[in-house]
KEMAR-578251 format. One line per field, with one value per residue (C-alpha): x, y, z; residue number from 0. Coordinates in steps of 0.1 Angstrom, whole numbers, plus 5000, padded with zeros to 4 digits. Each point is the difference from the previous one (the first is absolute). Layout:
<zamis>
x: (X,...)
y: (Y,...)
z: (Z,...)
nr: (NUM,...)
</zamis>
This chain:
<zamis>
x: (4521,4995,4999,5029,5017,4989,5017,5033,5001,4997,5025,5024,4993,5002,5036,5011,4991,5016,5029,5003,4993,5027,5027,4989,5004,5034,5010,4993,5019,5028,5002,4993,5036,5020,4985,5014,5033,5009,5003,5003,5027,4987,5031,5018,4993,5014,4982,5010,4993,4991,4994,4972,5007,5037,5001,5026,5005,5022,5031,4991,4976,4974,5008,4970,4985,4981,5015,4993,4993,4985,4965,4987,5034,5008,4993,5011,5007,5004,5022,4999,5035,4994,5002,4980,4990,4993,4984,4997,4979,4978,4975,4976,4994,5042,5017,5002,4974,4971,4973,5020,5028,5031,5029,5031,4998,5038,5012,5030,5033,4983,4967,4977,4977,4999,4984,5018,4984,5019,5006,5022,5006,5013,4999,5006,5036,4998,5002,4993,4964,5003,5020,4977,4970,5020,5015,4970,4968,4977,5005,4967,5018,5034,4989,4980,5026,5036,5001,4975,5021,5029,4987,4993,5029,5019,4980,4999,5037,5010,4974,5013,5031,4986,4974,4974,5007,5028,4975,4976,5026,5030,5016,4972,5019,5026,4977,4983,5034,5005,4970,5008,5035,4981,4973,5029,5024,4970,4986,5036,5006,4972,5007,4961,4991,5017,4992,4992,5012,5003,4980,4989,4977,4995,4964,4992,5003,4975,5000,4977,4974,5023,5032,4981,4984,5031,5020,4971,4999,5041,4995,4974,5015,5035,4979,4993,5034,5007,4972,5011,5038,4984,4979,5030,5022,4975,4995,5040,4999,4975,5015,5032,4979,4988,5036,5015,4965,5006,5038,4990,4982,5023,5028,4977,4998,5031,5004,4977,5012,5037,4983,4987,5030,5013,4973,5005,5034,5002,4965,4991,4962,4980,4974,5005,4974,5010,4982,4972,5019,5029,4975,5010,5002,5030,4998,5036,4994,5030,4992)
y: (4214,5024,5029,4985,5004,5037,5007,4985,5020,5031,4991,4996,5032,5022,4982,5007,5032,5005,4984,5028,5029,4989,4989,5037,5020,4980,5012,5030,4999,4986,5031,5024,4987,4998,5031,5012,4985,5028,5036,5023,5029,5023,5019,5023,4989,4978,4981,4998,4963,5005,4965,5008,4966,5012,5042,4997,5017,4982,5011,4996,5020,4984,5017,5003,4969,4968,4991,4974,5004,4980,5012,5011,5003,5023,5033,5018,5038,5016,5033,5016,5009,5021,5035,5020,5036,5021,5035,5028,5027,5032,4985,4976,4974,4997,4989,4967,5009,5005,5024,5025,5026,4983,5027,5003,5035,5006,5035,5015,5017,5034,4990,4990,4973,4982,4972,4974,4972,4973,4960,4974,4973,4967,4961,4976,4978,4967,4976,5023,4997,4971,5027,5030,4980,4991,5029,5025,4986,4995,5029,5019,5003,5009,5024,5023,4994,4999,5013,5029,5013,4995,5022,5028,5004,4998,5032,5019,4999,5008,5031,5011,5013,5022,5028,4999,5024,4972,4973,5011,5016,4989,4974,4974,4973,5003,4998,4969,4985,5006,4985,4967,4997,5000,4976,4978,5000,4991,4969,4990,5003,4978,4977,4991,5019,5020,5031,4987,5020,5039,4991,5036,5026,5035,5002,5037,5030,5014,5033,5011,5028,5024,4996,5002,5033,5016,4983,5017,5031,5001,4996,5030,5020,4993,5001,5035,5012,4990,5018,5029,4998,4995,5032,5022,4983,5013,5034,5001,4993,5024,5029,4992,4995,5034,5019,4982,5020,5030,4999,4989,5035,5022,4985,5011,5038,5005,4991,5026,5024,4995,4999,5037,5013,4986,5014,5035,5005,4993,5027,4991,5000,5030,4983,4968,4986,4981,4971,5018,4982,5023,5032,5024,5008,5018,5032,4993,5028,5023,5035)
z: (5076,4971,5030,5016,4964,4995,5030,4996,4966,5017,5026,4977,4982,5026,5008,4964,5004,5032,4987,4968,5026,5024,4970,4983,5036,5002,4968,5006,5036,4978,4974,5027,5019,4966,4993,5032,5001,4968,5001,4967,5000,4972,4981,5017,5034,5027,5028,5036,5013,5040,5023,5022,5022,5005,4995,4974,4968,4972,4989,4962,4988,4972,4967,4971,4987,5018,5037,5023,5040,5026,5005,5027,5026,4974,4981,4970,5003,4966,4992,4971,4992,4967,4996,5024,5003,5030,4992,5027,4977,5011,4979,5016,4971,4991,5029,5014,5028,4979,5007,5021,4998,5009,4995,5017,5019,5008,5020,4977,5010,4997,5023,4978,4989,4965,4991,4979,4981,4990,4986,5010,4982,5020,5001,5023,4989,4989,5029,5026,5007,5031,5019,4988,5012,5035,5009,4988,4986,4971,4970,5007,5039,4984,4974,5029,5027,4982,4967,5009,5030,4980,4970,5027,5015,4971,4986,5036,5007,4964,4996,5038,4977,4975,4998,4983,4971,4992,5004,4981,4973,4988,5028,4992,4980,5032,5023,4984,4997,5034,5010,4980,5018,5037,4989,4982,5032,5023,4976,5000,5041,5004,4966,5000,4969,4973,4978,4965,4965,5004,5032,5014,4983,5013,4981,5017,5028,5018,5014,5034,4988,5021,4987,4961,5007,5014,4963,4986,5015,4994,4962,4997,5023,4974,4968,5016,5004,4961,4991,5020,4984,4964,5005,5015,4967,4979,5013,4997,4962,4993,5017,4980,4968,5006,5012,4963,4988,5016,4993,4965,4998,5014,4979,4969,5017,5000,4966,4985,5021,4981,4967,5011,5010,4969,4976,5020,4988,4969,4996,4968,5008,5007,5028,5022,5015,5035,5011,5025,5032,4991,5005,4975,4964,4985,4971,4979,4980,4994,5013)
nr: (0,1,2,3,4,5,6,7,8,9,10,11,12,13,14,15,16,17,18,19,20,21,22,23,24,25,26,27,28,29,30,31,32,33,34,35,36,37,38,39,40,41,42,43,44,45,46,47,48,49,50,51,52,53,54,55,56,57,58,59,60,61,62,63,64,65,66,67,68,69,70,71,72,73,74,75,76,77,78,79,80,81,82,83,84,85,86,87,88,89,90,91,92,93,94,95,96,97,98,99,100,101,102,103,104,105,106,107,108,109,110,111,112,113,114,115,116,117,118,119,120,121,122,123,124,125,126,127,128,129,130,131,132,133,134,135,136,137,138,139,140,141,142,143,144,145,146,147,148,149,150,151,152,153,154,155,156,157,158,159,160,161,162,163,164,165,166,167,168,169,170,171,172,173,174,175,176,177,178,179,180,181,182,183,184,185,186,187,188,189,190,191,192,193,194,195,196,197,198,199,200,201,202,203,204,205,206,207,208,209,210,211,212,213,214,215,216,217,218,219,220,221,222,223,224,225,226,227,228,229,230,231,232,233,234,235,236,237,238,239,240,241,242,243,244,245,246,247,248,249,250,251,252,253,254,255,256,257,258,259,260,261,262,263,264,265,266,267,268,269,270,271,272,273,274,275,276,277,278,279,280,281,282,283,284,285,286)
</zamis>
């Protein structure tokens, strides 16, 4: 009896204990649907609710904050609709590709190459992320495949106009407002994204090694020429520095020669010595 007892208690331990395992797995089950029946938005995004049993995307996109779906038959995708920045720079740690040299080499209206780094600011609009996820894809996709192309076309078909002296010089705030304009019309053709604050940012301009030796080679060869002209200016002043000398001198000749002729008349000296350039020395005596 006292075996059969020690049994029956051990029995019924084991069920109690089955009993917590399967009421704490069911909890668990229970948490893990709740859990699944939200979705948070962080700030400044919006989420894309997609039905996998139907292929549908909402109308309404889910703004920030907690949001409820049905798990499972459907998915959250989640935009981020603040400010974004894509950089095309020269230098491989600043652009938006890191790790490589990503600038836009354009031919210009006088047939050369520059490079042009630049920054565009855009965003996604509110409310507009169900049809940027339909019609296009996630942001990663777009970023690569929309806004990149967009970005270098924009530069290519504004640099075709100008050569590069004015690129590189003095046209550069036109040519960045230029580029802004292009980018601008195209975000607004399409009315998935738009350029955010001053939105475009001509950041530098590369020349090819070429085209900078010849600029080079230009400036010494007109560093030259002013040297040159310098040199023949200065020659010029000194060979009227010495004709005012010369003139200066003969000037003073001429003088002492009148004061000779002057002393000779009125002869009331005996002997005049001349200066020795006048070779000769004069006897006033009366004979």
């Amino acid at each position: 009896m006292a075996r059969d007892d020690d049994e029956l208690d051990a029995g019924e331990i084991a069920a109690k204990n089955a009993g917590k395992v399967l009421s704490a797995l069911l909890a668990l089950a229970v948490a893990f649907l709740l859990w699944s029946c939200v979705v948070f938005i962080p700030a400044g995004h919006e989420g894309v609710l997609f039905n996998k049993l139907t292929g549908s995307v909402s109308d309404k996109t889910l703004t920030q904050g907690w949001k409820l779906r049905v798990p499972i038959l459907t998915k959250v995708i989640v935009y981020d609709c603040r400010r974004k920045a894509y950089t095309m720079s020269m230098t491989a740690d600043e652009g938006t590709r890191m790790g490589q040299s990503d600038t836009n080499w354009s031919p210009t209206a006088d047939g050369n190459m520059v490079g042009v780094d630049v920054t565009v600011w855009y965003r996604i609009p509110a409310d507009t992320a169900g049809r940027v996820y339909t019609h296009l894809g996630n942001q990663e996709w777009c970023e690569e495949q929309v806004i990149r192309p967009i970005i270098r076309n924009a530069v290519r078909l504004t640099v075709a106009r100008y050569t590069a002296p004015e690129i590189y010089g003095n046209k550069r705030t036109e040519i960045q407002d230029k580029v802004k304009e292009l980018i601008a019309k195209s975000f607004l053709d399409d009315n998935y994204f738009s350029l955010d604050g001053d939105g475009v940012f001509l950041r530098d301009v590369h020349l090819t090694p070429s085209y900078q030796r010849s600029i080079e080679e230009k400036v010494a060869a007109q560093q030259a020429i002013q040297r040159k002209q310098f040199e023949v200016e200065q020659a010029k002043q000194e060979a009227m520095a010495i004709k005012i000398k010369n003139d200066a001198l003969a000037a003073a000749k001429s003088y002492l020669q009148l004061r000779t002729i002057e002393m000779l008349e009125k002869k009331d000296f005996k002997v005049m010595v001349v200066p020795q350039s006048q070779g000769l020395i004069l006897n006033l005596q009366d004979k």
